[in-house]
N, C-alpha and C positions, 0 to 999 in steps of 0.2 A: 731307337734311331741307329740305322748302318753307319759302318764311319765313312761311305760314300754318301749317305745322306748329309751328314754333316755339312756344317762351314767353314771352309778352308781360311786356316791364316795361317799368313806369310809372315816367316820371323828373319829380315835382313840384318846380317850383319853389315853395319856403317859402315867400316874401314878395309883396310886391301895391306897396310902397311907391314913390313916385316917386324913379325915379335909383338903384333898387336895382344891388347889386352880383350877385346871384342868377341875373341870365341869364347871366353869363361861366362860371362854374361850371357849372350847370348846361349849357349847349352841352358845353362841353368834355370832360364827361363823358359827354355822349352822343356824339359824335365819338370816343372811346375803346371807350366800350360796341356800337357800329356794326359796330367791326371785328371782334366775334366772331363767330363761325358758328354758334352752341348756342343763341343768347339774340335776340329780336328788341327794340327799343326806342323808346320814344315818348312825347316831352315833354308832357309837362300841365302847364299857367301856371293858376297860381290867378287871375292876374285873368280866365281865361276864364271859370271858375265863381265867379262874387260870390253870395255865402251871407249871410242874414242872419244874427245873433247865435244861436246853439240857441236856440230859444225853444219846442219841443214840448214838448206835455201828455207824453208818452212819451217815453222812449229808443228808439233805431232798434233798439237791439237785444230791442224788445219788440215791434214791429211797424211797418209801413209809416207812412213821413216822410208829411206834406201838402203839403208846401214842393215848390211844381215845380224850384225850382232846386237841393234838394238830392237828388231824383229824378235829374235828369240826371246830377248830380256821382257817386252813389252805381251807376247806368248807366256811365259813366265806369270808376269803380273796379272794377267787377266787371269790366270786360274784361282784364283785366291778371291775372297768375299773379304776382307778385309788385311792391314798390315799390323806387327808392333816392328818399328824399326830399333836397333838396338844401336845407339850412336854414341862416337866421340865428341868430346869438346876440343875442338881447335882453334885458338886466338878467339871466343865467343864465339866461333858458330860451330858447324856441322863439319866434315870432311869433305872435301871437293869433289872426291870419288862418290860420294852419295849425293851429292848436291847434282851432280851430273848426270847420275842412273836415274833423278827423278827428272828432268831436264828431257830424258830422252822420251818417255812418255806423255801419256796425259789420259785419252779415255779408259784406259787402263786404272786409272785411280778414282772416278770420277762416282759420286754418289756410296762409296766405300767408307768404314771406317779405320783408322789409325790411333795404336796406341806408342808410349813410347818407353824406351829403358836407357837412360844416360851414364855415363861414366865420366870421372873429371872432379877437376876441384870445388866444385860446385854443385856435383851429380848433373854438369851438363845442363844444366838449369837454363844457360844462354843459349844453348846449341837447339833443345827441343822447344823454347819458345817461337826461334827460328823457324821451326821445323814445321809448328802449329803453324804461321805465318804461311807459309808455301802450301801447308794442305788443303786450308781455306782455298788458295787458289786454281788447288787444283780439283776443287767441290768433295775434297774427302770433308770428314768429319773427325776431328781429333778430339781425343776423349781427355778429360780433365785430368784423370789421376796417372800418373808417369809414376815410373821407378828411379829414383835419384842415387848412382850410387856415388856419394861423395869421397873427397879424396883420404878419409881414414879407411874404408871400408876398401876402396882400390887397394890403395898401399899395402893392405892387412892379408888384402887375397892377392895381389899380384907379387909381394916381394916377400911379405912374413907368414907365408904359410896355413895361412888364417883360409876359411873355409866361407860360402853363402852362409851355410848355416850360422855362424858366431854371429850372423847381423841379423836377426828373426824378423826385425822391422823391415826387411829388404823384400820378406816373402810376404808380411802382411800388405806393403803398395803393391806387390804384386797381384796379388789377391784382388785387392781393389781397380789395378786398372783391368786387367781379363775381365772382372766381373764388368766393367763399363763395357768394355770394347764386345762381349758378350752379348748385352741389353742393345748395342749401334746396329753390330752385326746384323741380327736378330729381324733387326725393323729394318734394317735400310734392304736386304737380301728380300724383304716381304714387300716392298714400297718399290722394288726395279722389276722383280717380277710380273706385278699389278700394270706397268705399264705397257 
């Protein structure tokens, strides 16, 4: 298989904020996701697409955005066969700034799989429940197994120098959810084309 035959996933970084902690995760999981041969991958930073607040008269899923730069972002999204979003925990949920980039779309996600990699005192645990919650709605398919990185595992790599690798359990959920998001991919890319 060419890696234009392949299936594009999209690895979004959740956050925009300054001094975030989102690109070390993020890389890291695409440096894991790289080494398969089934799956091809390709980071997307939300600070490349700055969206303003939704402010359509319409929902996207009722017809075409006005916003050029939610055109492009929703261009963006359609190139991809499925997402992992790699998100913050903020007060229990998600980032606003992501909450918002998914806000601007809609058939762009729709019959796609999502998987997730959290960050936070919890590994984010509230954020990509959240997160499962909205994908439903948006007819994605989120896949069960997530990456949690809890708040020893932050602390260890964002202030004490500690490394992914000191957490091995970090790469084995990772493992596990690629291999899901892999098996979604897989079928739902075979189930959109059939119709």
């Amino acid at each position: 298989m060419t890696q234009q035959q392949k299936p594009l996933i999209g690895i979004v970084i959740g956050s925009t904020r300054e001094g975030r902690f989102g690109e070390k995760p993020a890389h890291w999981i695409h440096e894991i996701a790289k080494q398969r041969t089934d799956l091809a991958f390709e980071l997307v930073d939300l600070r490349d697409h700055p969206l303003p607040f939704f402010d359509e008269a319409g929902a996207p899923a009722w017809g075409p955005v006005k916003n050029e730069a939610a055109q492009r972002w929703q261009a963006k999204l359609a190139s991809f066969d499925g997402l992992v979003v790699v998100t913050p925990e903020y007060n229990h949920g998600p980032s606003a700034v992501l909450k918002n980039a998914i806000d601007w779309a809609y058939k762009e996600f729709v019959r796609k799989p999502i998987g997730f990699v959290g960050y936070g005192g919890v590994g984010a645990a509230r954020a990509i429940e959240q997160l499962r919650l909205i994908a439903v709605e948006m007819q994605m398919a989120p896949v069960r197994n997530a990456v949690h990185i809890g708040m020893v595992e932050f602390l260890g790599i964002w202030q004490q120098g500690k490394s992914f690798e000191d957490f091995p359990h970090l790469a084995q959920a990772a493992g596990g959810m690629l291999d899901d998001l892999a098996w979604w991919t897989k079928a739902l890319k075979t189930a959109r084309e059939a119709v």
